[in-house]
N, CA, C and O atoms as a Maestro MAE file, in Angstrom:
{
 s_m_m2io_version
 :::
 2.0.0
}

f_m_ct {
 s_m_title
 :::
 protein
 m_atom[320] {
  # First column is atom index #
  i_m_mmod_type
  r_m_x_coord
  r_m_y_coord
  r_m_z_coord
  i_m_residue_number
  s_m_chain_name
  s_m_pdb_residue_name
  s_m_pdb_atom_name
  i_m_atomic_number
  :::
  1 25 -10.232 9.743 -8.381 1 A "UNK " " N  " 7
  2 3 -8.815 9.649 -8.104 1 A "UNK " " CA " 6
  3 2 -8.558 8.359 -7.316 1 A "UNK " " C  " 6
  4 15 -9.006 8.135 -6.192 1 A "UNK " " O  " 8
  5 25 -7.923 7.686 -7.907 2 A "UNK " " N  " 7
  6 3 -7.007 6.207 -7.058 2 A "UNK " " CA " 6
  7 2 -5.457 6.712 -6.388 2 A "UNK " " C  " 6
  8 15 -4.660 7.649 -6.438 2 A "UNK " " O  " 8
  9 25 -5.608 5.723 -5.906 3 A "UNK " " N  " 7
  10 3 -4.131 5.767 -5.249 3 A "UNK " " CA " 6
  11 2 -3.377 4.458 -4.969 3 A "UNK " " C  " 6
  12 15 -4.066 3.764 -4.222 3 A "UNK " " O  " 8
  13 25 -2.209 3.860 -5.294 4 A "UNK " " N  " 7
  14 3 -1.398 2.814 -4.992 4 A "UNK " " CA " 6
  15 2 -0.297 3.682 -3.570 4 A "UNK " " C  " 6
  16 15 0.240 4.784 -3.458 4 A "UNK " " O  " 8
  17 25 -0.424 2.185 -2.532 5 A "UNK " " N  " 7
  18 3 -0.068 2.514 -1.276 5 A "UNK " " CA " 6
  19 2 0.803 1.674 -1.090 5 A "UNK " " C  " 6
  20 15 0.723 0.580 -1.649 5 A "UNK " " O  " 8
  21 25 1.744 1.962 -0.335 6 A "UNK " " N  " 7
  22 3 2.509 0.876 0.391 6 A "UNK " " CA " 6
  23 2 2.622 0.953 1.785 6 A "UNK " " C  " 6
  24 15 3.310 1.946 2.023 6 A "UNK " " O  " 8
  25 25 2.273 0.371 2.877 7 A "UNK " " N  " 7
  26 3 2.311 0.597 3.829 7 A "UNK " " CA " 6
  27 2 3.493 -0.378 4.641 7 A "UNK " " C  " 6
  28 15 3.932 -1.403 4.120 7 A "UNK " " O  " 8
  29 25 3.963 0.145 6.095 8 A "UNK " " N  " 7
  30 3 4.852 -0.748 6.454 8 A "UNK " " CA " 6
  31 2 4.448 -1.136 8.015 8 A "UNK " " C  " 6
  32 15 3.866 -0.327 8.737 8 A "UNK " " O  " 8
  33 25 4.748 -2.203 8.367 9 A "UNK " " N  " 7
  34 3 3.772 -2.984 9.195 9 A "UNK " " CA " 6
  35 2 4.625 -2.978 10.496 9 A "UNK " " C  " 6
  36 15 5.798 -2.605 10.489 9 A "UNK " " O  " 8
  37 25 4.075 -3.346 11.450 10 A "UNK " " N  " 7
  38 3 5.503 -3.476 12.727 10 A "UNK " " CA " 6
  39 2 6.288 -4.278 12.656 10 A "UNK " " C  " 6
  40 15 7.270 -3.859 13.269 10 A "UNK " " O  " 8
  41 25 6.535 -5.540 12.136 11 A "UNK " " N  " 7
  42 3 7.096 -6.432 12.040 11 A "UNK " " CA " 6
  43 2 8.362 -6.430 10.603 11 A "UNK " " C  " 6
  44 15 9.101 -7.310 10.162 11 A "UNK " " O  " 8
  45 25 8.025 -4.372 10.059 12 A "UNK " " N  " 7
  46 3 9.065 -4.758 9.084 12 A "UNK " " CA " 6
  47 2 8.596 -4.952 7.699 12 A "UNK " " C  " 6
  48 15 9.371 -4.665 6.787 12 A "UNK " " O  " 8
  49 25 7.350 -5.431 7.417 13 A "UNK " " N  " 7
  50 3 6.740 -5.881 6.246 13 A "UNK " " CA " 6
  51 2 5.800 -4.658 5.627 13 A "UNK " " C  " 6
  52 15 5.095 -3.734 6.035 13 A "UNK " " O  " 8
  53 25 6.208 -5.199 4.484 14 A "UNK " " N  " 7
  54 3 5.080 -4.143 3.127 14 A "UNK " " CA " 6
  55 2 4.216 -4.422 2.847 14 A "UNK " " C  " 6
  56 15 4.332 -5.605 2.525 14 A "UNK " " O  " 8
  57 25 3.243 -4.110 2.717 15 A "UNK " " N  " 7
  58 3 1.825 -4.448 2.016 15 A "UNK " " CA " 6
  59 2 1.532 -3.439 1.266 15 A "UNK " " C  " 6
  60 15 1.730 -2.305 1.704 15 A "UNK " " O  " 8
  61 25 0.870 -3.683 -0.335 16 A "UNK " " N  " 7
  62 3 0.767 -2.868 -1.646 16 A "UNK " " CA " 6
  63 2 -0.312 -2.424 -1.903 16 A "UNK " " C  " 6
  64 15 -0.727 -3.100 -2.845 16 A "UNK " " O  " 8
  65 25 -1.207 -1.512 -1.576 17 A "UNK " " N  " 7
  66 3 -2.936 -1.936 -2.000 17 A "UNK " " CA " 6
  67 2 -3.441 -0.865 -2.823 17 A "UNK " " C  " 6
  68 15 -2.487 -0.217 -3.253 17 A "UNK " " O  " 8
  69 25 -4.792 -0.310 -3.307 18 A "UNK " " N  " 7
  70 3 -5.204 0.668 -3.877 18 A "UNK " " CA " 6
  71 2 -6.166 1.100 -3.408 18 A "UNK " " C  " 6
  72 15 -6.998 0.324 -2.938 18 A "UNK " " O  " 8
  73 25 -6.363 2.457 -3.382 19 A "UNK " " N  " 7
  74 3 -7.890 2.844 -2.742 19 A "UNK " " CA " 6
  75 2 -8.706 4.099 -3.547 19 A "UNK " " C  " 6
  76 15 -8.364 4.191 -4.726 19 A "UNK " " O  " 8
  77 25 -9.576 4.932 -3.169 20 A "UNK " " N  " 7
  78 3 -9.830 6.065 -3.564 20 A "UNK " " CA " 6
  79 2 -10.036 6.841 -2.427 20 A "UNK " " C  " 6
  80 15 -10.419 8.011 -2.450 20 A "UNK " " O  " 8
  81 25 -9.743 6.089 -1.281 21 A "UNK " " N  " 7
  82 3 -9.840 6.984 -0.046 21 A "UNK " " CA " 6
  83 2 -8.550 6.672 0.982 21 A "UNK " " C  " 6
  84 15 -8.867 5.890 1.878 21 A "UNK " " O  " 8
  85 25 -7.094 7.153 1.030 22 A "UNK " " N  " 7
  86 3 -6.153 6.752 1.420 22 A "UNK " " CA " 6
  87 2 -6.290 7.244 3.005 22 A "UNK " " C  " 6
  88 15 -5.552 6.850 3.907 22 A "UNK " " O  " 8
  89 25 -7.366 8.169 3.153 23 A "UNK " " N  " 7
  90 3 -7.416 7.879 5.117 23 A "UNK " " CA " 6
  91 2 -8.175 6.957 5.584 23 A "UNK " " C  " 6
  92 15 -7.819 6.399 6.622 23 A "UNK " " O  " 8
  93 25 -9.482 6.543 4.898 24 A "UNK " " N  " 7
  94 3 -10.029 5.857 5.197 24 A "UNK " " CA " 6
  95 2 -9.364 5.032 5.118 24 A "UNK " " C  " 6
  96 15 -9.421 4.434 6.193 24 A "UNK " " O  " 8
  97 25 -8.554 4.462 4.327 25 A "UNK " " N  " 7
  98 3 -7.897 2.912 4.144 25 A "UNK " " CA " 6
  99 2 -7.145 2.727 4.907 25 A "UNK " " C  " 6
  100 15 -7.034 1.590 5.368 25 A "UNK " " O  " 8
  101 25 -6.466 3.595 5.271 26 A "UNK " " N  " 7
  102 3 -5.199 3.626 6.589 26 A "UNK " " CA " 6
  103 2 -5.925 2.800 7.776 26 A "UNK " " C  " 6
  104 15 -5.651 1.696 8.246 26 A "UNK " " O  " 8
  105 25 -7.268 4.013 8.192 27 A "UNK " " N  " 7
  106 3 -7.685 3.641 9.191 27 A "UNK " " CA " 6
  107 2 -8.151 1.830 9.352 27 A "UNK " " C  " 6
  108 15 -7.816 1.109 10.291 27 A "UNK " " O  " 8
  109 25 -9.173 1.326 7.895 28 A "UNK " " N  " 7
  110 3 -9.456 0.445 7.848 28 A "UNK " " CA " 6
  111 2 -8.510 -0.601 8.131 28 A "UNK " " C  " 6
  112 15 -8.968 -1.650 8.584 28 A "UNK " " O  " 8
  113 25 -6.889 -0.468 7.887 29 A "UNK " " N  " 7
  114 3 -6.109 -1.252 8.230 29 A "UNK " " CA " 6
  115 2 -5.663 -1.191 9.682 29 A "UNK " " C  " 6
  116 15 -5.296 -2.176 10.323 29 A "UNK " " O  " 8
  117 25 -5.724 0.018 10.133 30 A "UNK " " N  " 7
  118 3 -5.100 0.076 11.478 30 A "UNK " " CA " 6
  119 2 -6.052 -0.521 12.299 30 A "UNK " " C  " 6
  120 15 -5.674 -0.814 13.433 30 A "UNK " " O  " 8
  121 25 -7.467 -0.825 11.912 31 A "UNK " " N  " 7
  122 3 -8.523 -1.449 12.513 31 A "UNK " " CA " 6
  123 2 -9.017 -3.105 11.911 31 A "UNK " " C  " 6
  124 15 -10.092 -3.698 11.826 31 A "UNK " " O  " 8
  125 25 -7.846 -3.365 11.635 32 A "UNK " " N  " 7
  126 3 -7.598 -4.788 11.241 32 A "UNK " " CA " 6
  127 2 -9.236 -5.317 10.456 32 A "UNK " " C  " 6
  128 15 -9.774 -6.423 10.497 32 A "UNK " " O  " 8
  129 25 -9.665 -4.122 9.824 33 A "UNK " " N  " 7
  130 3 -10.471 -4.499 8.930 33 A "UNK " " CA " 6
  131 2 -10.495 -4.457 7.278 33 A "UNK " " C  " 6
  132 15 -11.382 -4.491 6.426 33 A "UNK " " O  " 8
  133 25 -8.859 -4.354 7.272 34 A "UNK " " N  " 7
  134 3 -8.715 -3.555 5.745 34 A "UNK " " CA " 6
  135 2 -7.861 -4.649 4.962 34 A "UNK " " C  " 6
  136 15 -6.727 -4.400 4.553 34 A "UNK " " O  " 8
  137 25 -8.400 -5.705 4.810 35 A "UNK " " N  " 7
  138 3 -7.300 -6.992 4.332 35 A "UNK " " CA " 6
  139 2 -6.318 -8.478 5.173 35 A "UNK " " C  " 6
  140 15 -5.310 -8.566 5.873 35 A "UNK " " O  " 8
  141 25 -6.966 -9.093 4.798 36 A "UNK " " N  " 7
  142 3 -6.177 -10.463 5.340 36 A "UNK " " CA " 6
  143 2 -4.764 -10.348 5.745 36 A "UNK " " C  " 6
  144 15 -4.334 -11.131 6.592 36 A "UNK " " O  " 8
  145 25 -4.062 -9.524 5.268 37 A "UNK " " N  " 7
  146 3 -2.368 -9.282 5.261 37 A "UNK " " CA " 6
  147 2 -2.559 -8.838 6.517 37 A "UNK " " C  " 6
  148 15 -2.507 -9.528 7.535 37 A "UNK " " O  " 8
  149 25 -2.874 -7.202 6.415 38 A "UNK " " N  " 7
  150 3 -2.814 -6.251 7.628 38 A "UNK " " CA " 6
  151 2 -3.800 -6.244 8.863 38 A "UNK " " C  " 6
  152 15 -3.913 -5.336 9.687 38 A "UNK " " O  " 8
  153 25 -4.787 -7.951 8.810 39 A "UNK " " N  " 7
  154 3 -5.155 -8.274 10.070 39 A "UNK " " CA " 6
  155 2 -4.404 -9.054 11.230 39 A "UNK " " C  " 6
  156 15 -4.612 -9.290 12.420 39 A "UNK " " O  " 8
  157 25 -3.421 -9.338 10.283 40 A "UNK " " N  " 7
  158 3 -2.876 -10.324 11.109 40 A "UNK " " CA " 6
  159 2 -1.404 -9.438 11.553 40 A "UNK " " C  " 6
  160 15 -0.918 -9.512 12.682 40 A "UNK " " O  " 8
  161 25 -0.946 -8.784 10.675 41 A "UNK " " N  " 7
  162 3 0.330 -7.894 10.709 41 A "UNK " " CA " 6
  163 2 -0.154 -6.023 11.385 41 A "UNK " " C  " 6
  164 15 -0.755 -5.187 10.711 41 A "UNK " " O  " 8
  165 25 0.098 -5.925 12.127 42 A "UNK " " N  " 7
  166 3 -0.099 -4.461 12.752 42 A "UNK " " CA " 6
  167 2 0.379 -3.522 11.786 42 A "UNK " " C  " 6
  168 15 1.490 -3.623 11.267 42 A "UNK " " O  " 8
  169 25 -0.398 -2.654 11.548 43 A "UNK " " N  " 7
  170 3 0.027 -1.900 10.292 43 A "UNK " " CA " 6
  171 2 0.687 -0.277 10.860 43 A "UNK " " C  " 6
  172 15 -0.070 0.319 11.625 43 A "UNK " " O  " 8
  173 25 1.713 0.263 10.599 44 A "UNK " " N  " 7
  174 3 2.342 1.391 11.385 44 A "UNK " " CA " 6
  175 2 2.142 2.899 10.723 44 A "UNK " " C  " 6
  176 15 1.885 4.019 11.165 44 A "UNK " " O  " 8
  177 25 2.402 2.312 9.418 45 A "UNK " " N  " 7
  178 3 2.137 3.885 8.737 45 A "UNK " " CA " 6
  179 2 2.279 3.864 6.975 45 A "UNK " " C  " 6
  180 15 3.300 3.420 6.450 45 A "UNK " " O  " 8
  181 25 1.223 4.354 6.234 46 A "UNK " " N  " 7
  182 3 1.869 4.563 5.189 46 A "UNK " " CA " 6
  183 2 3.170 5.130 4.889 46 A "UNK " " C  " 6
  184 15 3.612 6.149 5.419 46 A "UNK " " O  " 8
  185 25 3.834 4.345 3.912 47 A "UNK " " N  " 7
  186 3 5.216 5.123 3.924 47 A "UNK " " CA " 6
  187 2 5.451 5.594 1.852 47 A "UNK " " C  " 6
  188 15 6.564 5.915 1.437 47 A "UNK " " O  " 8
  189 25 4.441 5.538 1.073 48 A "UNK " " N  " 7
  190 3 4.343 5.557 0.152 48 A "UNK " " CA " 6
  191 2 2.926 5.605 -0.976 48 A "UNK " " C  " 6
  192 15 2.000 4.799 -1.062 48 A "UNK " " O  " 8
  193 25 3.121 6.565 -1.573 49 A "UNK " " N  " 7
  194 3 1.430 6.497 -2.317 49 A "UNK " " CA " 6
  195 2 2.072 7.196 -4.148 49 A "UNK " " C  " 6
  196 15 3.010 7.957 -4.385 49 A "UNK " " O  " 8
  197 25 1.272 6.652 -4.923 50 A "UNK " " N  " 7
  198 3 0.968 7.232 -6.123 50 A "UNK " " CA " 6
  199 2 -0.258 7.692 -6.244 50 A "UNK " " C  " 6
  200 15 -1.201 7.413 -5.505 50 A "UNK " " O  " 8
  201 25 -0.275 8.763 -7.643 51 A "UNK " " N  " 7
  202 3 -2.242 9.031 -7.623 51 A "UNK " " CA " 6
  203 2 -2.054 8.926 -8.965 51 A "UNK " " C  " 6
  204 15 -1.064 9.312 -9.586 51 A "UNK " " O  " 8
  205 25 -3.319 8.234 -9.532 52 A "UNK " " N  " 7
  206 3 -3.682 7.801 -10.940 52 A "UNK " " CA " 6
  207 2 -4.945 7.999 -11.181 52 A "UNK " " C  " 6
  208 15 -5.554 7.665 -10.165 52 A "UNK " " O  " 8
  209 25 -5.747 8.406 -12.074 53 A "UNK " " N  " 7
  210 3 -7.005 9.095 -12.444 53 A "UNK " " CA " 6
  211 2 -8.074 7.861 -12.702 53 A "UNK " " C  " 6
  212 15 -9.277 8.050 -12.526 53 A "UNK " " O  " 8
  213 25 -7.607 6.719 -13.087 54 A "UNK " " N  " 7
  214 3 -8.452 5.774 -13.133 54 A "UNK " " CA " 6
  215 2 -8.232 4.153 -12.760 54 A "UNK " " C  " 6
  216 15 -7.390 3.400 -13.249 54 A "UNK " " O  " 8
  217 25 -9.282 3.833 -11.708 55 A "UNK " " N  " 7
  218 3 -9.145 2.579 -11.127 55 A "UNK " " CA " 6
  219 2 -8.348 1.456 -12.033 55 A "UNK " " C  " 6
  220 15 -7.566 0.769 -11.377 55 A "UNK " " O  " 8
  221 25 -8.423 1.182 -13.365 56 A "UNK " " N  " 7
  222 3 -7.838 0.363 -14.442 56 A "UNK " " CA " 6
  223 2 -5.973 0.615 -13.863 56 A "UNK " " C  " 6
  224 15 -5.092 -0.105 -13.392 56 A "UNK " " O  " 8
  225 25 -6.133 2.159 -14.281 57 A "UNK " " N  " 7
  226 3 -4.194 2.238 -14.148 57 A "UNK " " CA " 6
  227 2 -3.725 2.006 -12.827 57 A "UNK " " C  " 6
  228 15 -2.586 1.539 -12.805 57 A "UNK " " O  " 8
  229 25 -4.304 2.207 -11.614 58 A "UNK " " N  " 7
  230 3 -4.098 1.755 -10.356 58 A "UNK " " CA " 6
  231 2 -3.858 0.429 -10.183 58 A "UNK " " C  " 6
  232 15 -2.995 -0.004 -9.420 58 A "UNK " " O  " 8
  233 25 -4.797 -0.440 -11.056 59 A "UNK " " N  " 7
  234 3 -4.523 -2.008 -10.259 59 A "UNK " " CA " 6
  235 2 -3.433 -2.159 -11.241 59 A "UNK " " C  " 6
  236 15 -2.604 -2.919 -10.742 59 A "UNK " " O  " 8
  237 25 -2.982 -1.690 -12.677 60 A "UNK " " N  " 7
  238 3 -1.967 -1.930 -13.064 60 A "UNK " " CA " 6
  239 2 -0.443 -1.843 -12.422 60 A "UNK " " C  " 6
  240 15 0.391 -2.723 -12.212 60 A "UNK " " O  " 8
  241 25 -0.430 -0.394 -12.197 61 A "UNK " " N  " 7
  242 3 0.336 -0.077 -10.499 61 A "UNK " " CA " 6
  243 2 0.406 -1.259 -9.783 61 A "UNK " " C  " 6
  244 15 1.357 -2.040 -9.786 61 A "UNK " " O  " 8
  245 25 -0.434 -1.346 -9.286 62 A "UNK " " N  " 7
  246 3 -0.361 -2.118 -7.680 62 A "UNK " " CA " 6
  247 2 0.234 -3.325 -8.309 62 A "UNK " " C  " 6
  248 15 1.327 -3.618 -7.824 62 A "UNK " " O  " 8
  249 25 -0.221 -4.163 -9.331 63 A "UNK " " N  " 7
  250 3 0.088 -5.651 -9.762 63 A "UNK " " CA " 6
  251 2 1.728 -5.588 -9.935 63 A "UNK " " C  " 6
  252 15 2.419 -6.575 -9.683 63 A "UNK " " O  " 8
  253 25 2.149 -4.648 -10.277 64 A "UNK " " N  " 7
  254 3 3.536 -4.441 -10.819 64 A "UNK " " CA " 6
  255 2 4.520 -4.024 -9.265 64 A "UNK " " C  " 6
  256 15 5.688 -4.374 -9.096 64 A "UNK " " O  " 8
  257 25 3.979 -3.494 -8.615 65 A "UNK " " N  " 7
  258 3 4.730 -3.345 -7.787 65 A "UNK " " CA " 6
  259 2 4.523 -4.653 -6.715 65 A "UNK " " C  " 6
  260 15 5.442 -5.310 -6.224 65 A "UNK " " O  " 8
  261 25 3.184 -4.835 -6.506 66 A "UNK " " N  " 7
  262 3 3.461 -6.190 -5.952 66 A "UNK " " CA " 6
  263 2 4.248 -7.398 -6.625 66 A "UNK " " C  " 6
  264 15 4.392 -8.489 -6.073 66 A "UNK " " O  " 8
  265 25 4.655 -7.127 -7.667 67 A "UNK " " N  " 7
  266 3 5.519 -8.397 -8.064 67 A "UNK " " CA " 6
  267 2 7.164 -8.318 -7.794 67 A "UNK " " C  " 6
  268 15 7.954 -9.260 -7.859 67 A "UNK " " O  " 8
  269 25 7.399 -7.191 -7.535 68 A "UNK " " N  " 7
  270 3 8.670 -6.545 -7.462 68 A "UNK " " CA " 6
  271 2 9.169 -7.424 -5.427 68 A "UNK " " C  " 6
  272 15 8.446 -7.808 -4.508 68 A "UNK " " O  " 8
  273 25 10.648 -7.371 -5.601 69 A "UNK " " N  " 7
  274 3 10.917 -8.121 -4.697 69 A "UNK " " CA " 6
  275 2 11.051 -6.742 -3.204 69 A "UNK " " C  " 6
  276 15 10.463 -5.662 -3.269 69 A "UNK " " O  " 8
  277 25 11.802 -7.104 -2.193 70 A "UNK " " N  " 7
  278 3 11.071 -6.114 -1.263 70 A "UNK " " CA " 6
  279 2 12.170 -4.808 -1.529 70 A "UNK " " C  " 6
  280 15 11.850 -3.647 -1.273 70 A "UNK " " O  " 8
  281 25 13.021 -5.051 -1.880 71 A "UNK " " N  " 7
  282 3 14.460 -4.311 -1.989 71 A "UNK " " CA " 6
  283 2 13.940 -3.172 -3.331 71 A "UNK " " C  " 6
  284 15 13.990 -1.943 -3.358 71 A "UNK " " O  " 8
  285 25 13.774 -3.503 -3.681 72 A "UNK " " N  " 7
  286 3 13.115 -2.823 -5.325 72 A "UNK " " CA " 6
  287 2 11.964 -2.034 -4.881 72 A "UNK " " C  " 6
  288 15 11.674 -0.976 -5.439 72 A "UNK " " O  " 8
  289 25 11.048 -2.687 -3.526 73 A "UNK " " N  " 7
  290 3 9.763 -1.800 -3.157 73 A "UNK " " CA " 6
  291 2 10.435 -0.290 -1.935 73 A "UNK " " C  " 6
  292 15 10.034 0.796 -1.514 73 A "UNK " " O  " 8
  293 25 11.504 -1.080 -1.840 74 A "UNK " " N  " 7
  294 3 11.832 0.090 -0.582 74 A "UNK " " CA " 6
  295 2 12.990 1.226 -1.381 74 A "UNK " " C  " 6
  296 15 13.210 2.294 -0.808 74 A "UNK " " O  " 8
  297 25 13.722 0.904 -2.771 75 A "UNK " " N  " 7
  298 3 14.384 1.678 -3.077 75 A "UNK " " CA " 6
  299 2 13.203 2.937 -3.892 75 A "UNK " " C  " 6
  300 15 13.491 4.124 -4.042 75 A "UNK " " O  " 8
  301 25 11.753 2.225 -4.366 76 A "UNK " " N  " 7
  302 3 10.907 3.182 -4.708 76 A "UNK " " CA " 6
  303 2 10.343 3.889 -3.683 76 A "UNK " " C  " 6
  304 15 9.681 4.696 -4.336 76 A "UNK " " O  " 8
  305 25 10.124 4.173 -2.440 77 A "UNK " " N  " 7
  306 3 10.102 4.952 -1.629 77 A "UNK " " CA " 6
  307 2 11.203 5.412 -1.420 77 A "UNK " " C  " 6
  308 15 10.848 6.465 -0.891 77 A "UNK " " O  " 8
  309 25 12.350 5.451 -1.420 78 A "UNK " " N  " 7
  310 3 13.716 6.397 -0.822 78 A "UNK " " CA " 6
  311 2 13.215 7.417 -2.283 78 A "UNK " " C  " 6
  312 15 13.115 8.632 -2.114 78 A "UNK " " O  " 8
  313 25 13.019 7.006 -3.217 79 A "UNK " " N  " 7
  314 3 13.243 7.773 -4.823 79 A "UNK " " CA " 6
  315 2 12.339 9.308 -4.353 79 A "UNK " " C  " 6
  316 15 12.603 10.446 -4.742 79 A "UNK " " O  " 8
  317 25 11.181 8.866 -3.369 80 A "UNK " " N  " 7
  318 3 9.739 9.803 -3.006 80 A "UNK " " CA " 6
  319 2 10.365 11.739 -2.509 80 A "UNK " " C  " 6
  320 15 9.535 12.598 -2.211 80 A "UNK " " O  " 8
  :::
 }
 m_bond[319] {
  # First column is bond index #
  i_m_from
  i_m_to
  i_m_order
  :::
  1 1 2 1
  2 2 3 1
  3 3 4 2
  4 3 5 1
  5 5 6 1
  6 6 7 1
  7 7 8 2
  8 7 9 1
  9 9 10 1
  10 10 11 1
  11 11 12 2
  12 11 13 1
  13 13 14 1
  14 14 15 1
  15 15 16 2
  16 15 17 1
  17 17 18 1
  18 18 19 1
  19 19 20 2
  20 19 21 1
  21 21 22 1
  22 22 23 1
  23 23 24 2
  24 23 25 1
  25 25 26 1
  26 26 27 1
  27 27 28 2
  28 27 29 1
  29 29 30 1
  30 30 31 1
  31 31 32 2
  32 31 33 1
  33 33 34 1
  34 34 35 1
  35 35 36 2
  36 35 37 1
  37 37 38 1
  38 38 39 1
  39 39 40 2
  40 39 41 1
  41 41 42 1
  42 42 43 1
  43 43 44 2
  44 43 45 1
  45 45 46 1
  46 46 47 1
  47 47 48 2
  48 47 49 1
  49 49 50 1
  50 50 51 1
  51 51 52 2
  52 51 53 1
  53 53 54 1
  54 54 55 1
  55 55 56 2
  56 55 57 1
  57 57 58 1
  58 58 59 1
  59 59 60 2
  60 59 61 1
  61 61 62 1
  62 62 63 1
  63 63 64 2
  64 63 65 1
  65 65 66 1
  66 66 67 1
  67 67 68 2
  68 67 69 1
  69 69 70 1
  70 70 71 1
  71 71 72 2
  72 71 73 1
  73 73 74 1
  74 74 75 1
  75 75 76 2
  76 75 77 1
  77 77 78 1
  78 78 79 1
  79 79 80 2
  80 79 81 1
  81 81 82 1
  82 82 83 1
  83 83 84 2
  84 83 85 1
  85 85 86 1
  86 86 87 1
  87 87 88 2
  88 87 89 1
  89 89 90 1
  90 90 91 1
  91 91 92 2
  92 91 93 1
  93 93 94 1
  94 94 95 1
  95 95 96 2
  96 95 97 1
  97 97 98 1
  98 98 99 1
  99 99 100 2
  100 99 101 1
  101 101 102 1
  102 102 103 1
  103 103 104 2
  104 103 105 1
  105 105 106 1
  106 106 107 1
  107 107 108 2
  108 107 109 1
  109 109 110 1
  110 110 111 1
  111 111 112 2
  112 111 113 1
  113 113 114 1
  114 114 115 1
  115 115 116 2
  116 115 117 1
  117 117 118 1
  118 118 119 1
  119 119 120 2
  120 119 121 1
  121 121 122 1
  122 122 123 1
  123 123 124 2
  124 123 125 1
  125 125 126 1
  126 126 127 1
  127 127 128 2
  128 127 129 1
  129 129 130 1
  130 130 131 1
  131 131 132 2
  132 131 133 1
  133 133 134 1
  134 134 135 1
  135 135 136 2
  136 135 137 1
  137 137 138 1
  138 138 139 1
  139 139 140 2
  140 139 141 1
  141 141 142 1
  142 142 143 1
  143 143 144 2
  144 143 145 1
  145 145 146 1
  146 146 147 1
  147 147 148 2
  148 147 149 1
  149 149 150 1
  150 150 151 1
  151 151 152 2
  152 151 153 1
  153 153 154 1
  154 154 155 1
  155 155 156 2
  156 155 157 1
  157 157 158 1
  158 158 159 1
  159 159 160 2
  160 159 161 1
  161 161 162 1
  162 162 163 1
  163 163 164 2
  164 163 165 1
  165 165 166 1
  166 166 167 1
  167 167 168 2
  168 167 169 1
  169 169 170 1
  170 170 171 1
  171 171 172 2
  172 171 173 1
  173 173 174 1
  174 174 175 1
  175 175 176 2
  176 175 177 1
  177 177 178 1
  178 178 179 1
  179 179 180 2
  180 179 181 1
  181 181 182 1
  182 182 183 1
  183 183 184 2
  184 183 185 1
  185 185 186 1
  186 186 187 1
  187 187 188 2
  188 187 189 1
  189 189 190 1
  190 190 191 1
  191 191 192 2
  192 191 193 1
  193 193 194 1
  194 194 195 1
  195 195 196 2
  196 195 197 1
  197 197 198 1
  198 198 199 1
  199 199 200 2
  200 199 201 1
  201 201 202 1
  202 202 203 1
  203 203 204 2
  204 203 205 1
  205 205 206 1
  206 206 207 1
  207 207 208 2
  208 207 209 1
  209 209 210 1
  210 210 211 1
  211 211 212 2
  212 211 213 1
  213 213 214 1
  214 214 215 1
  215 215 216 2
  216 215 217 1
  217 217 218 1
  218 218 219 1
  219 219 220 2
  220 219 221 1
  221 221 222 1
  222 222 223 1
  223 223 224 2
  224 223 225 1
  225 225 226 1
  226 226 227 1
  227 227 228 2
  228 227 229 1
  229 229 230 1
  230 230 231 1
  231 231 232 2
  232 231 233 1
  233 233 234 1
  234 234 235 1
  235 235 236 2
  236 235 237 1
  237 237 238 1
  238 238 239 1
  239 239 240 2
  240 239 241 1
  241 241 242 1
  242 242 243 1
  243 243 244 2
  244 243 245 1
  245 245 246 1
  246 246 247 1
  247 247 248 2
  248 247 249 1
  249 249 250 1
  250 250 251 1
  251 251 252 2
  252 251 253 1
  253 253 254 1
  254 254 255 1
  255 255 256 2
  256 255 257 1
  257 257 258 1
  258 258 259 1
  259 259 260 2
  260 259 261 1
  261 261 262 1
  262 262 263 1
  263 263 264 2
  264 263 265 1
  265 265 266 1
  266 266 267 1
  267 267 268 2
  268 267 269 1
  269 269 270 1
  270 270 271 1
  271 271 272 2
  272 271 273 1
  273 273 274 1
  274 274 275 1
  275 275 276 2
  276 275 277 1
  277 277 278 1
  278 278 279 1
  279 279 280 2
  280 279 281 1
  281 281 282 1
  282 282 283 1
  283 283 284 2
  284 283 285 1
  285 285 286 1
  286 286 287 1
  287 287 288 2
  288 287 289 1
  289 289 290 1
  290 290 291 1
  291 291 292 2
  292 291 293 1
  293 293 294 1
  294 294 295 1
  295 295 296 2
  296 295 297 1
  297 297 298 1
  298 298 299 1
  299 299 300 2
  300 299 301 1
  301 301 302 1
  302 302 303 1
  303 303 304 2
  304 303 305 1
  305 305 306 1
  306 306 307 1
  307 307 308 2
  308 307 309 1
  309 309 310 1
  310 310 311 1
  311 311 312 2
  312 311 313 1
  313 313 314 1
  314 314 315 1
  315 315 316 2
  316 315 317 1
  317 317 318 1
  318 318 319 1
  319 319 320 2
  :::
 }
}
């Protein structure tokens, strides 16, 4: 099982990622070891996840939503 995440940072900002372990990954970010983005940006809380059965359809996910502008990423979490 994968998962596409969006998390929201203190400063306000989104970051998009995928995992197969969405606590571990949390944590890895909250311990500024989980990505270049969320070392530098304090990460506050997931505020969004999908689950997809295979790593392939996940990064498809993630690529698509990371291309999306931020307004479009935050009206897909109100949808949740």
């Amino acid at each position: 099982m994968y998962y596409v995440y969006i998390v929201q940072c203190e400063d306000a900002s989104l970051y998009t990622g995928i995992t197969n372990d969405i606590e571990r990954r949390l944590k890895e970010h909250k311990d500024k070891i989980g990505g270049h983005y969320t070392a530098s940006h304090k990460v506050e809380k997931i505020i969004y996840t999908e689950t997809f059965k295979t790593k392939n359809e996940a990064l498809k996910r993630e690529a698509q939503i990371k291309g999306w502008r931020r307004e479009k990423k935050l009206d897909l979490v109100k949808r949740e």
